[in-house]
N, C-alpha and C positions, 0 to 999 in steps of 0.2 A: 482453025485454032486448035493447038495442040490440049486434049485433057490433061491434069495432073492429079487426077482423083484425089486431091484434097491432099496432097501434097503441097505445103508452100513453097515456093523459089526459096533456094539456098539465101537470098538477101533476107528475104522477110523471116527466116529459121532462129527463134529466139536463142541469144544466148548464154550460155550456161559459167556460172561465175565460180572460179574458183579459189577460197579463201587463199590470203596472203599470209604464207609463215613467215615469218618477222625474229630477228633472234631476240634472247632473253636483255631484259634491261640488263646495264652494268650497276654496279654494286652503290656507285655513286645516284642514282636515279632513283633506286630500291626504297619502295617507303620507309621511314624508319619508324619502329616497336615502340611504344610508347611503355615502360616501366611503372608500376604505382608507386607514389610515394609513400610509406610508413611511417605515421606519425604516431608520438605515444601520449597514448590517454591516459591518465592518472585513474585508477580506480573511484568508484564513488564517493570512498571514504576522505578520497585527497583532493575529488573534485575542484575547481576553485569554487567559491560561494561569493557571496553576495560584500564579502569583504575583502575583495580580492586575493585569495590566498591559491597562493605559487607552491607546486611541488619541490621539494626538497634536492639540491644539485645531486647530483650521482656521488660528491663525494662524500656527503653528508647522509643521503643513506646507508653507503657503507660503514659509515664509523656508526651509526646505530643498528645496523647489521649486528658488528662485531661486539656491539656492549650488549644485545643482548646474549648473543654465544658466551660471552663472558660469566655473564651472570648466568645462565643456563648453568655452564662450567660448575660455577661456584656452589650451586644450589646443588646436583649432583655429587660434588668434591664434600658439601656438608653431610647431607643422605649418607653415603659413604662412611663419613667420619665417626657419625651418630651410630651405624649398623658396627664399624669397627670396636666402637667403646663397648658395646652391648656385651659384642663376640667377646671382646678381652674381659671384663665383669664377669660374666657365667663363666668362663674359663677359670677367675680364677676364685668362684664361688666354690667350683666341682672340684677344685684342686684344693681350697679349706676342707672340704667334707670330704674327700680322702683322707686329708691328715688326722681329721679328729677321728674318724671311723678308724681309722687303722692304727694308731698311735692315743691320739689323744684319750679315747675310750680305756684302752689300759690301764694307760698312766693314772687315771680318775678312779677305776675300778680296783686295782694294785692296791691306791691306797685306803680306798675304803675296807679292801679286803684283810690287810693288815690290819687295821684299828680293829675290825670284827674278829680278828684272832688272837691278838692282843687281849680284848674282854672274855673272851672264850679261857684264855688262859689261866685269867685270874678265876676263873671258878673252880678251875680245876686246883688251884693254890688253894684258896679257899676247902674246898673236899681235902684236901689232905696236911690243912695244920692241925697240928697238937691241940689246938684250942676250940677246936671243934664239937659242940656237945655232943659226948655219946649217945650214939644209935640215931645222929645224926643220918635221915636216908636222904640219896642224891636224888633231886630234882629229874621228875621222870614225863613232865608236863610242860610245854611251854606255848607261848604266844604266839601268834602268826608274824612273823620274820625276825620271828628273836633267832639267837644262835646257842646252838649245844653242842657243837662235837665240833673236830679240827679232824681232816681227809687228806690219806699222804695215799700216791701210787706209782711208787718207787722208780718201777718202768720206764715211767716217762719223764720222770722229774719234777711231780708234782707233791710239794710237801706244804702241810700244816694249811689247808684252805676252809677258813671256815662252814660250816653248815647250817644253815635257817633252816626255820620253819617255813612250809608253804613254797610254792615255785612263780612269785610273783613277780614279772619281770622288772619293774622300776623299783622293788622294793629287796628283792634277794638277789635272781640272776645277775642286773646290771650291777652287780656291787660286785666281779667276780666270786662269789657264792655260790657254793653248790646247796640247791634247793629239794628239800624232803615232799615229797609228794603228801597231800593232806587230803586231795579231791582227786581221785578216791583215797581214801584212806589207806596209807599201806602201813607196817609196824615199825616199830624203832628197835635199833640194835638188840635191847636189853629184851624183849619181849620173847617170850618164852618159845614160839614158832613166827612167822609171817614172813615179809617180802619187803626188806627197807630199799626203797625207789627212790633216785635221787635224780633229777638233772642240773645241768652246765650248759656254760655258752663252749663252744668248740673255737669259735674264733672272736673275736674283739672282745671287747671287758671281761678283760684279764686272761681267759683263753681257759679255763680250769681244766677241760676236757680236750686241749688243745692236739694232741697226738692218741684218742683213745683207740681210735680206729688202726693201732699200729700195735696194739697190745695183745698179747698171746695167752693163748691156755695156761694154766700157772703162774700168772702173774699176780703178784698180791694187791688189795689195798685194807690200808691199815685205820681204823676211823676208832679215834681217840674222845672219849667223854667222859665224865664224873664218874659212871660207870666201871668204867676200867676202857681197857685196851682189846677193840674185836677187831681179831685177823680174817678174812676173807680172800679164798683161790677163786679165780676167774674161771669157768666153765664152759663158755660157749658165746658165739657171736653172734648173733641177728644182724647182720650191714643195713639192713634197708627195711622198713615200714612205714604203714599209713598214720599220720599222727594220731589219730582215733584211735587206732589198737592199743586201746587201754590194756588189753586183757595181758601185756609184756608183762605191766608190772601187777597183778595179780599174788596172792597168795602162793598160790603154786604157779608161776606166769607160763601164759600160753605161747606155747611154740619155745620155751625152754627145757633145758635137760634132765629138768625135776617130774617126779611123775606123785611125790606124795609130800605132806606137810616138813616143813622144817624153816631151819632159818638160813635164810638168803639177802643177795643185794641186786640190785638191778641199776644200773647208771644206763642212761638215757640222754644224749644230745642229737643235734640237728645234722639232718645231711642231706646233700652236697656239702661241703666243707664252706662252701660261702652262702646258704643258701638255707632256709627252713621247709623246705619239703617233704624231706621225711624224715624217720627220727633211724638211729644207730642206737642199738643195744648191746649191751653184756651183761651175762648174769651169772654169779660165784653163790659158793655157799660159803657158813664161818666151818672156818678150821679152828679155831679156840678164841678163849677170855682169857686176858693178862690181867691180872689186879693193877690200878692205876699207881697203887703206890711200891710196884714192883719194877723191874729193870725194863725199860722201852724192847717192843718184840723187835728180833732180830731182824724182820721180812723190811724193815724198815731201809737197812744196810744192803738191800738187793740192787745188783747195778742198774744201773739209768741208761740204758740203749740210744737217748737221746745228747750225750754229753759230746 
């Protein structure tokens, strides 16, 4: 017997299996994907409850969709309307208070300042009738916002503006008034030396001072009282100072062209021209006394640059 050292015969050789490729199913065989279905839940708020309550059809949401855009709409279109009446209000509050500031203030002050020139006049009527008792003397004292003298300065075209006592604005200034300085004290025409200090409004009520800052060395102003008639030449201009610096209108005023006692004017308003920041000066000395009941001084007839 032949060995096969453990070799088995070719019959007994187990054997060996080789998978079966097979082609792909057809498209018809192919399982089919199942899809989920989406269904819609009503939020909690629309849940249904316990009394059977059905969400509202789709078309009925949208018509309270749109009422509320609506009313959104309208609530905004109001907001709106209420901000628009506001805007037009202050618009035309700011535009009353231009008119009266720039206009209507005038107009007010014009005529207060007339009637105060008006009584101004009649004293000086008074001083020089016939019926006057002798050695009758003019009134050399007065009250805080009486008036005593009438200010013409030619230049500009400012004639016959009355003068108060005191520089109080509700009570002189806004009555276009030109206002004598009391605090500090400064003199009056007729005093034997000192410094008559006056101020004015430059712009609105009435404007007294309205072009001063346009006035020239030699320029007159003519200030009219019971006294008689004192002419004053213009000297010198200060543009600009601190409204503190009192010292302008001073006796002999500082930072003016005066270096010793005598009799002077000083006119003082506000600058910037729209604005009270700081003050504008000029200051003249008298060039003479005209007796009141003499011929009005010539300086009166000096042209008006303004015309």
């Amino acid at each position: 017997m032949s060995q096969n050292h453990g070799v088995p015969p070719e019959s007994e050789a187990p054997t060996e299996y080789i998978p079966r490729i097979t082609d792909a199913p057809s498209p018809a065989d192919a399982q089919t994907e199942m899809i989920p279905k989406i269904v819609y839940t009503p939020p909690p708020s629309q849940a249904p409850d316990g009394d059977g309550y059905q969400a509202p059809p789709p078309g009925e949401r949208s018509a309270r969709t749109a009422d509320r855009a609506r009313k959104s709409a309208q609530r905004r279109l109001a907001v709106l309307s209420g901000v628009g009446e506001v805007l037009i209000t202050l618009g035309a509050v700011m535009a009353l208070y231009v008119v009266y500031t720039l206009w209507w203030t005038n107009v007010e002050a014009n005529k207060a300042a007339n009637s105060e020139a008006n009584s101004i006049q009649q004293q000086f009527q008074h001083q020089l009738t016939p019926n006057a008792p002798a050695g009758t003397q003019p009134k050399s004292a007065f009250a805080p916002s009486e008036g005593f003298a009438l200010m013409t300065i030619p230049a500009i075209g400012k004639t016959n503006i009355p003068v108060m006592q005191g520089v109080d604005k509700e009570k002189v200034l806004d009555k276009g008034a030109v206002g004598h300085y009391t605090t500090p004290d400064t003199a009056m025409p007729w005093d034997p030396t000192g410094n008559f200090a006056v101020a004015a409004h430059r712009r609105t009520y009435g404007e007294p001072f309205r072009y001063i800052n346009q006035l020239r060395v030699g320029d007159h102003v003519v200030v009219e009282t019971t006294h008689g008639w004192y002419v004053y030449a213009l000297d010198k201009e200060l543009p600009q100072t601190d409204p503190t610096n009192i010292g302008t209108i001073a006796p002999i005023p500082k930072g003016g062209p005066f270096t010793k006692p005598g009799r002077y004017i000083t006119l003082t308003t506000c600058t910037p021209e729209w604005a009270s920041t700081y003050r504008l000066i000029w200051w003249g000395h008298l060039v003479r006394v005209d007796p009141l009941n003499g011929p009005p001084p010539a300086e009166l007839k000096d042209p008006n640059r303004h015309t």
